[in-house]
N, C-alpha and C positions, 0 to 999 in steps of 0.2 A: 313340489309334491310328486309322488309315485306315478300318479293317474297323468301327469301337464306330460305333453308329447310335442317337442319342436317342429315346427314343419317351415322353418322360416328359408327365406332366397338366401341362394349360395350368394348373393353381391351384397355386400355390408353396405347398408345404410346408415347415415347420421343425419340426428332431426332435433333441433332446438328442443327444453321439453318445454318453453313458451307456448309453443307454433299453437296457434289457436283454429277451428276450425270455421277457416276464410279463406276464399281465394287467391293464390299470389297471383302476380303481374311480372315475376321477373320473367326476361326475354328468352331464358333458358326452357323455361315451363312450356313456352309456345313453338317449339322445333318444330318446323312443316315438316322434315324430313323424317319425321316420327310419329305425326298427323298423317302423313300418306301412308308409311310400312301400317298404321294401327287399322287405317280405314278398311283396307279390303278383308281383314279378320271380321272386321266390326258391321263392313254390311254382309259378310256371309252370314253373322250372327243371325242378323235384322231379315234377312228372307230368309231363315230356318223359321223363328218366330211368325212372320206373315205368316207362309205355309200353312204351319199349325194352326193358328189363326183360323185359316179360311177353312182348315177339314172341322174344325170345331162347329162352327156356323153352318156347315153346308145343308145339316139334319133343315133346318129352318128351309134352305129352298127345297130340300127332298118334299117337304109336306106339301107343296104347290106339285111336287114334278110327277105324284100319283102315289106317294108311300101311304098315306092313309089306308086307301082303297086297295092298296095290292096284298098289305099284311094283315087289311083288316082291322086297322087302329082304332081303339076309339081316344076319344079327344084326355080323358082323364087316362091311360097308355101313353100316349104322345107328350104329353106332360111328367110323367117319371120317366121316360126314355132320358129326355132335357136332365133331370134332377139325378138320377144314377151317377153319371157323366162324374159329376161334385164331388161323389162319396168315393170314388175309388181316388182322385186328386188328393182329397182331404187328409185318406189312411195314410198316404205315402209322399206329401211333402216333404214333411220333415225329416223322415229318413234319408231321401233322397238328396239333401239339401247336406246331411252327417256323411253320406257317401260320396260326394262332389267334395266335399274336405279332406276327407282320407285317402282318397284314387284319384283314377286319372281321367278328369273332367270329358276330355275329349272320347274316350273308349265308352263311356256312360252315360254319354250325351247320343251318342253315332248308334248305340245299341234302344235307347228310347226309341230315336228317331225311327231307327227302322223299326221295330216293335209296333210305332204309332203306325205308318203306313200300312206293313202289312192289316194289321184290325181294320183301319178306314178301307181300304181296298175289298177286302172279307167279307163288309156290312155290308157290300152290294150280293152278297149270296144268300144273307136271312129270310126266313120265309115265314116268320111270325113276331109276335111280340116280344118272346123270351130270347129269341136271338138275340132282336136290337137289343134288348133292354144290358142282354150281356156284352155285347160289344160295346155297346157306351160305356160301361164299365170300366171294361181292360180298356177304351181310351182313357179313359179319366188317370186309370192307375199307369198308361205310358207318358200322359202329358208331365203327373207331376213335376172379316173380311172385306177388303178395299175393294178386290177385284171380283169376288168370290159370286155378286151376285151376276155381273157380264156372264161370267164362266155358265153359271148356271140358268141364263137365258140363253147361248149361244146351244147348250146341252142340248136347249128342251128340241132343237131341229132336229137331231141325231134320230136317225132310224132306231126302231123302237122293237125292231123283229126279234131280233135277240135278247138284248137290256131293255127295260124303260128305263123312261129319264131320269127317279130318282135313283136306281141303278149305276146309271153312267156318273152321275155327278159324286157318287165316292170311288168309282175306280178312276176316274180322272182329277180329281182333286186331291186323292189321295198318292195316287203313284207318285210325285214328287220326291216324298217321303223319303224313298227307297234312297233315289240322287242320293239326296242331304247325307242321308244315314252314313253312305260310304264317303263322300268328299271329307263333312265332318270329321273322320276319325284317322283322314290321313293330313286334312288342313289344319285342323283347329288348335293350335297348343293349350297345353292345361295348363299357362303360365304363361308371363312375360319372358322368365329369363331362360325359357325353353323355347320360345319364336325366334326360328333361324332365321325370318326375316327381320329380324334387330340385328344391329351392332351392339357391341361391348358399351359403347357411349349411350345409345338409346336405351338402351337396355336400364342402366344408372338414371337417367331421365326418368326413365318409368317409376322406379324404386322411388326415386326423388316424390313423385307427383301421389305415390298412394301413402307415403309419412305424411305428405301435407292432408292427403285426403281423411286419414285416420286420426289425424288431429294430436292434443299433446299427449295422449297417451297410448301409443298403438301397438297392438301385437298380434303375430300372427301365429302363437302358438295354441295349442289344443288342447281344454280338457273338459271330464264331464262337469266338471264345477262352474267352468264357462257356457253351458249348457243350460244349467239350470238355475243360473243368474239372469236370464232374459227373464224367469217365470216371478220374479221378485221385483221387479221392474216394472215401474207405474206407467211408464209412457205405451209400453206394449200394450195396453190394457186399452187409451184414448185410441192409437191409430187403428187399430180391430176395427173399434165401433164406425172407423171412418170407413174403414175397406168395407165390412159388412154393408152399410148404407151407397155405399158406390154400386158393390156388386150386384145388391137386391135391384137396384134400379138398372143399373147397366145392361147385365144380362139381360133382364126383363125381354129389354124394347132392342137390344140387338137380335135375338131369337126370334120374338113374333114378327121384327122389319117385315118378314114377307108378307104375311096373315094382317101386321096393320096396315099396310098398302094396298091390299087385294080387296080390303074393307070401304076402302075410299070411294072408290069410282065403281064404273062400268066393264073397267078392261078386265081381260082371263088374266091367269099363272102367268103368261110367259112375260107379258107386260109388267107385271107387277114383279119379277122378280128384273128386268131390268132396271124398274126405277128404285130400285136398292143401294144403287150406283153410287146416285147422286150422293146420299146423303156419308157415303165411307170414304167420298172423295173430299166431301169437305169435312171430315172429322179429321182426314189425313192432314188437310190443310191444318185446321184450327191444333191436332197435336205437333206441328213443327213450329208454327208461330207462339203455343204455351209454353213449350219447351227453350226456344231459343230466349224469349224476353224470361219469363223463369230464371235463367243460368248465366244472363247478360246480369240481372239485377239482384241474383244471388236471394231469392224471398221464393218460397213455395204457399205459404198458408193463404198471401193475398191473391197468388196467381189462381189457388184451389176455389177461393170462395168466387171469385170471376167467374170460372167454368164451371162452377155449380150454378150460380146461378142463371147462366144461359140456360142450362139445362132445366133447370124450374120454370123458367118461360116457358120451353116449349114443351113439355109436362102439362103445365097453365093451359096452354092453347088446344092442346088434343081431349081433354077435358072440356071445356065448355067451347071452342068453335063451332056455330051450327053444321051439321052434317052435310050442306050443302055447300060450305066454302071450304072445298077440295083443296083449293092451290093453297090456303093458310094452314090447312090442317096437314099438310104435304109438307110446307116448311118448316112447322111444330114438328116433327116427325123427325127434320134433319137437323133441326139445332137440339131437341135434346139427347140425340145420339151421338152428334159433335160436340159436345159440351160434356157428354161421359166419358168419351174419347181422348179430350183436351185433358182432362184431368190425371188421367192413366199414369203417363210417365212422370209427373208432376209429386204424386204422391209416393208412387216407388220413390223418384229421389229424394225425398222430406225425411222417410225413416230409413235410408240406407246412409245418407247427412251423420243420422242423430245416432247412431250404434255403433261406438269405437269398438277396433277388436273384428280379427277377422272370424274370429268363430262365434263370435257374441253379434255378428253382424245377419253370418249365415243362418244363425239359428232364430235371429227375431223375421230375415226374409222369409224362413218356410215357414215357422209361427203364424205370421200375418197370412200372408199367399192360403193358408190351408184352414183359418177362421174367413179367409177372404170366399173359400168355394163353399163355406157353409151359406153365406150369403145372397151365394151366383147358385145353388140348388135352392132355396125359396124364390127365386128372381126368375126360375123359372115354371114356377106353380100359381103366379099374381097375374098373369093373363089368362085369366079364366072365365072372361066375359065378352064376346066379340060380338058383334065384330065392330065395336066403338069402342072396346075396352077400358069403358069409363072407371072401375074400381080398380083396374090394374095399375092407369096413367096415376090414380090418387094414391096409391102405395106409394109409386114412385115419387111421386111430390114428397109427399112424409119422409121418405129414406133423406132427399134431400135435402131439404129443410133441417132434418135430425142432424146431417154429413156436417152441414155447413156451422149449426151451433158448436160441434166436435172440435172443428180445425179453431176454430176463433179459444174457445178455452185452452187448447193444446197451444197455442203461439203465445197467449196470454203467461200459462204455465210454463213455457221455455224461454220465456222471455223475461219472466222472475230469476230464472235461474242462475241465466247470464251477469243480469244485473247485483244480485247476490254474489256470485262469482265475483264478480270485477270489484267489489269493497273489500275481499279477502286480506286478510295480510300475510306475510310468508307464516305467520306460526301455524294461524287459521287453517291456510293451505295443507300446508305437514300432516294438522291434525288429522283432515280430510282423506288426507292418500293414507294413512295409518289403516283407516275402518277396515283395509279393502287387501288383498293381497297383491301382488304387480298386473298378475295377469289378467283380474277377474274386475280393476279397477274401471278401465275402458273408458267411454263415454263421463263416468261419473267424476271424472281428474280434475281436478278445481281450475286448473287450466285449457281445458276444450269447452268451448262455446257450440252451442247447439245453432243450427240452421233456423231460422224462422219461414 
């Protein structure tokens, strides 16, 4: 067709069109020496992401470090500052997401990045509501914390003659930013077969590993027809509601962390934003141990419903623990934050699995991701009762509950699929790939097996 635009790697690939979408084991797949050249790209990635991460959260220790008081917030301000944030994400996922397909990842990545810094660095200059409320904005629209809360006890000591502390805690959290932006746009390749750190052979391995990953019918070409075939697709429709119930919950209780800690006991701010710690530290933990047994056992929906319901637990406990048993209500606090945590990467890889097609891939990630911040801007309007936030923690119960019935019918429905699949017969099959054109077929191939 007119509109389909090649964008495929100059290194020719060949892939069974069997190859169903499973993991192989040949010994070729697993090259250390292609495991090392990928890692240092791969955790440069991973601390651009933290980073973000932690300037995103920081608003939440601002509100302990004297932002209320200095701009004069009131608590229902402090509340759409949080929900702004959403709506500039939301506008510009998906473009963002059609732009990363057409250019050159790394130059529009390096230019986000600095964009986001400079804004986080900025909001220590606002002197009222409408600043913030703008500056969260333009973050929202550049985005399209583990450490975050140490940093921001460590702040609250800083001389205050000049900055106050929630002042210092965006010009120090955010100047990072700046780093990333430039390494970014001189490290990062917008490709494998453009990483001078590969060989000719690595490079082929790579190729090799994303036909397997793309399953039996994969393509990396581009059109708007493949754009607007995720919007006709039933699965896009189930993972939303899943993301939406993550993020309503998620967001929630990673935002008010500081305000439901300061809730607990007798300690000030600077206490309360140290013991934020704990709970990012074992979210850290709980997302490397989701993640590795996840991808050892090849199953995302059981590992999902696992980490939800940790999180219901501790949803359960900050709800009805009496007010006086701090240390339960303290660990209610870190398992359901560790258990929204656990889930995170879990689910990105469930529907990035199930969407063959590298444009029909990119376009269901910013789909989802940008119904995902419609749900992370209510998530952050349901703590609006403190300082027990008994109707917030119960929203969040509901999201998860609701999450959990989602993933169970979504594996149920992909798990028909396959099975239907596999009694095919070659005419059957034929029939199947007919409906569809080559490039717009993707996922639907009577030979790709979805993920469970």
């Amino acid at each position: 067709m007119a509109e389909k635009t090649a964008v495929d790697s100059p290194i020719k690939s060949t892939y069974d069109e069997k190859t169903s979408h499973q993991p192989e084991n040949n010994a070729d797949t697993k090259n250390l020496d292609t495991e090392s050249a990928l890692s240092g790209t791969s955790s440069w990635s991973l601390s651009s992401i933290l980073e973000k991460q932690l300037v995103r959260t920081v608003i939440s220790n601002a509100k302990l470090g004297g932002l209320m008081t200095d701009l004069s917030l009131t608590e229902s301000q402090y509340l759409w500052c949080l929900s702004i944030f959403q709506v500039g994400y939301i506008l510009l996922n998906v473009p963002c997401n059609i732009i990363i397909r057409r250019w050159r990842p790394s130059a529009f990545l390096a230019i986000l990045t600095l964009f986001w810094g400079i804004i986080a660095m900025s909001t220590a200059a606002v002197h009222n509501f409408v600043g913030l409320f703008m500056a969260r904005f333009m973050m929202g629209v550049a985005e399209a914390g583990a450490t975050g809360g140490l940093i921001a006890y460590g702040i609250t000591f800083i001389s205050t003659d000049r900055l106050n502390s929630w002042q210092w805690m965006f010009v120090i959290e955010g100047s990072p930013c700046i780093l990333f932006a430039v390494v970014t746009y001189f490290y990062l390749p917008d490709n494998y077969f453009k990483a001078k750190f590969l060989t000719d052979e690595q490079k082929q391995l790579q190729d090799k590993r994303m036909t397997i990953d793309q399953g039996a019918a994969g393509d990396t070409s581009w059109s708007w027809s493949q754009v607007r075939s995720i919007f006709t697709d039933w699965k896009i429709y189930l993972y939303t509601v899943i993301h939406i119930c993550t993020s309503v919950a998620g967001v929630g209780v990673s935002l008010t962390l500081p305000s439901l800690i300061n809730g607990m006991g007798d300690w000030g701010p600077a206490t309360s934003l140290a013991l934020t710690t704990p709970p990012y530290a074992l979210s850290c933990v709980l997302i490397f141990i989701g993640a590795y047994s996840s991808d050892r056992f090849f199953d995302r929906s059981i590992h999902l419903v696992v980490g939800n319901l940790l999180c219901a637990l501790g949803y359960l406990l900050m709800m009805f623990a009496p007010t006086e048993s701090v240390a339960v209500r303290y660990f209610a606090v870190c398992i359901a934050l560790g258990g929204n945590y656990m889930v995170f990467p879990i689910k990105i890889a469930w529907y990035s699995n199930n969407f063959s097609g590298l444009t029909r891939r990119a376009i269901a990630v910013g789909v989802i991701a940008s119904v995902d911040s419609i749900g992370s801007a209510f998530g952050t309007q349901i703590y609006f009762d403190g300082p027990n936030y008994f109707w917030g923690n119960t929203i969040g119960f509901i999201c998860i509950v609701v999450q959990i019935i989602a993933i169970i019918a979504l594996r149920f429905a992909l798990q028909y699929q396959n099975k239907k699949r596999d009694k095919m017969t070659p005419e059957e099959k034929e029939q199947e790939i007919t409906k569809y054109e080559p490039h717009l077929i993707g996922d639907r191939h009577p030979d790709f097996r979805y993920a469970l």
